[in-house]
Structure formats: C-alpha cells, structure tokens
C-alpha positions in Angstrom: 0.0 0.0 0.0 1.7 3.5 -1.0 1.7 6.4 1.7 -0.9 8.1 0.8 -3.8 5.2 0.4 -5.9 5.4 3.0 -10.2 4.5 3.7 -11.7 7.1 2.4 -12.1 10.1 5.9 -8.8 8.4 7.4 -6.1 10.2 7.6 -2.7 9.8 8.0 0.5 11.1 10.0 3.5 12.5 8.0 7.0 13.5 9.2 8.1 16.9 7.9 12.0 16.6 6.2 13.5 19.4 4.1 16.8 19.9 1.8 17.3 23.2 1.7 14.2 25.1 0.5 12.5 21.7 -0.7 10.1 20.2 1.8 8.8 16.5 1.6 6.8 14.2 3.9 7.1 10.7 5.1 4.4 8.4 6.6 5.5 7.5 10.1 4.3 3.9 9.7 6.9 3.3 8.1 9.9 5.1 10.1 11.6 3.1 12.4 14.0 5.5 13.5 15.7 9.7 12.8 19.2 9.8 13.8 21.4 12.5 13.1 24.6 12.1 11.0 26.6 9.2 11.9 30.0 7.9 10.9 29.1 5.6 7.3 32.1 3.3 5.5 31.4 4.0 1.8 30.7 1.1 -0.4 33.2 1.1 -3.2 31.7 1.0 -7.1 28.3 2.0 -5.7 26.0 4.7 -7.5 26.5 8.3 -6.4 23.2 8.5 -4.6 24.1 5.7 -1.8 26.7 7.2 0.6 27.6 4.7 2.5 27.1 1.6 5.1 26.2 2.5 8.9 26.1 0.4 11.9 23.0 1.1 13.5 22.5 -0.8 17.0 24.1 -4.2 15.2 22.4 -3.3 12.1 24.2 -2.8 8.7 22.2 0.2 7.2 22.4 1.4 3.5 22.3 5.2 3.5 20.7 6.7 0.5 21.3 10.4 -0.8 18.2 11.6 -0.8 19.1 15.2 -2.7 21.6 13.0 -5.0 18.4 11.0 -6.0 16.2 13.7 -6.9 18.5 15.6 -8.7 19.4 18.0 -6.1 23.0 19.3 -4.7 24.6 16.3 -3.0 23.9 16.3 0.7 27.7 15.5 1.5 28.5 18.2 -0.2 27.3 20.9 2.5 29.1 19.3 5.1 30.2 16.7 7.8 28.3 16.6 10.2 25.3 18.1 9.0 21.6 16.6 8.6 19.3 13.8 9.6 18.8 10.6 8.2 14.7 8.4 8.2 15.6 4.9 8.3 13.2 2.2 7.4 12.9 -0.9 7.0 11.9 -2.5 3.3 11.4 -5.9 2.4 13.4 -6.9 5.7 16.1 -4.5 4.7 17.2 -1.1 6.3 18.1 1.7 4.5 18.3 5.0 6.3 17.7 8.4 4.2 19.3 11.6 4.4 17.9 14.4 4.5 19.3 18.1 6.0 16.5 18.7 8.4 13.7 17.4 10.2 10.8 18.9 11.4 6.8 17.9 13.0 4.4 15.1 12.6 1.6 16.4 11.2 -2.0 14.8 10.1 -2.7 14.8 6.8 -6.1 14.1 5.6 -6.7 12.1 2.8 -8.7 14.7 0.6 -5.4 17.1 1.4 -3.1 15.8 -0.7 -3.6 16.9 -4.4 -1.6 15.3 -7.4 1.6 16.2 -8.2 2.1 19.4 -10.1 3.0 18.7 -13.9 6.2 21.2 -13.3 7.1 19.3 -10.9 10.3 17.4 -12.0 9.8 14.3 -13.7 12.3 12.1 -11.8 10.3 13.1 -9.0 7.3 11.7 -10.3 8.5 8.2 -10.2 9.3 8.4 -6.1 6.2 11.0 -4.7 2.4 10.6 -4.6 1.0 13.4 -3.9 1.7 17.3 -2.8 -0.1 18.8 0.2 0.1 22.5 0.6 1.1 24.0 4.2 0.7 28.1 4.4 4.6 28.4 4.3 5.3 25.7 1.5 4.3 23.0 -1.1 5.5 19.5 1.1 6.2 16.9 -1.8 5.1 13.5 0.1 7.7 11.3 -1.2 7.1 6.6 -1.0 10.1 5.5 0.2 9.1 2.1 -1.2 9.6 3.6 -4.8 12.9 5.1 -4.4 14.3 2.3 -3.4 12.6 0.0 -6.1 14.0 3.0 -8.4 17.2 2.6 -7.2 16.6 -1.4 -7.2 16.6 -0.9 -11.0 18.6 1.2 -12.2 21.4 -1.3 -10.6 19.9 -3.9 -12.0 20.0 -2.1 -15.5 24.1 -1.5 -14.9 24.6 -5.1 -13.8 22.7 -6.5 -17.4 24.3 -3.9 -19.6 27.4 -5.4 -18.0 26.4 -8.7 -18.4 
C-alpha cells in the first residue's frame, strides 16, 4: 500500500524533512527511527546516490542520498556533520535516508493531498504521490518504497548492460 492510500475520511501522520528550501513528507508507519549524522564506511563502485554503510545498533544500514536522488545538490557536499537521516525498514532490509533537516508530525487528511504538479520534475514523479500544501510551503510527500525499487533498478539495469 503506498503512503498516501488510506479508507476514504482516514487520515494519516507524515514527518516533515527538508533539503534546503525543498520540503517532503514521510508516513510514520513506516519510520523506524531519525538519527542525526553518523559515521558511514562508503561502499566502493556504488552509484553516487548511496553514501555509505552504517552500523546502527548491530544493524548494517544502506544510506541513500536523498538530494543525490532527486536531482538535487549532494547532501555530503554541504558538510560533515550536517543533517538527519529516516531509516526504514523495506522488504526486511534497512536503508536510512538523508535528509538536511527534520521537522513535526503532522496529520494529513486524505482529501489534502492533491496530485503532483505537472512542473514538478519528472524524476520526481516516479518516487512522490501526492503534494499537500502547508501556508509556508508545497510539502512533496515522497514513498520510500519507490525510491528504493528506483534505485533497485537502475542497478539492475548497470549489472545486465554489464552482463
């Protein structure tokens, strides 16, 4: 089920991320964890968007770029130390994703969330479902699910072209 499909009347609770003047949401049932920045080992021959391995409580985590995947600035690239990372747990897998700040858990009512804007970059349209409009900003509310099946595939693409 992707973030946004709920019973019609249900609602749902989001967790407010930004990078840089771009805000997205996150559904909560799905967030096991925010840490701030923590000390990754980088995975050699991996695509630019993954930054790393973490160990998280015994755990080995994949940390995903989330401004790298979108077509933003590079998150590493504004500095050590800086931002928080949403990790999650797919398909019995966890993959934490960095963000550069984190903000409230809000509830979202269904008949909030409009489509996506058509100027909205495509890339993006592959990895959000929906927009919901706050007073200050447009939140994009991103499924985690389909950035990591994006990401799923285009390594699987790299391997067969290989092959």
């Amino acid at each position: 089920m992707s973030d946004i499909e709920h019973k019609n009347g249900e609602s749902g609770q989001y967790l407010i991320l930004n990078i840089d003047a771009h805000y997205f949401a996150v559904s909560v049932k799905n967030i096991q964890d925010v840490i701030r920045e923590n000390k990754k080992t980088p995975v050699p021959l991996s695509k630019d968007n993954i930054n790393g391995v973490l160990n998280l409580r015994g755990h080995i985590v994949t940390e995903i770029d989330v401004a790298q995947s979108l077509g933003l600035s590079k998150a590493t690239d504004r500095g050590a130390g800086d931002g928080f990372a949403v990790v999650v747990n797919v398909d019995g897998e966890a993959y934490s994703f960095r963000f550069g700040g984190v903000g409230d858990v809000i509830e979202i009512e269904t008949d909030q969330i409009d489509p996506l804007p058509e100027t909205l970059q495509k890339s993006w349209h592959r990895v959000a479902v929906g927009v919901y409009r706050m007073p200050e900003h447009l939140v994009v509310l991103l499924d985690l699910d389909m950035l990591i099946a994006q990401i799923k595939s285009s390594c699987r693409s790299v391997v067969n072209a290989v092959n």
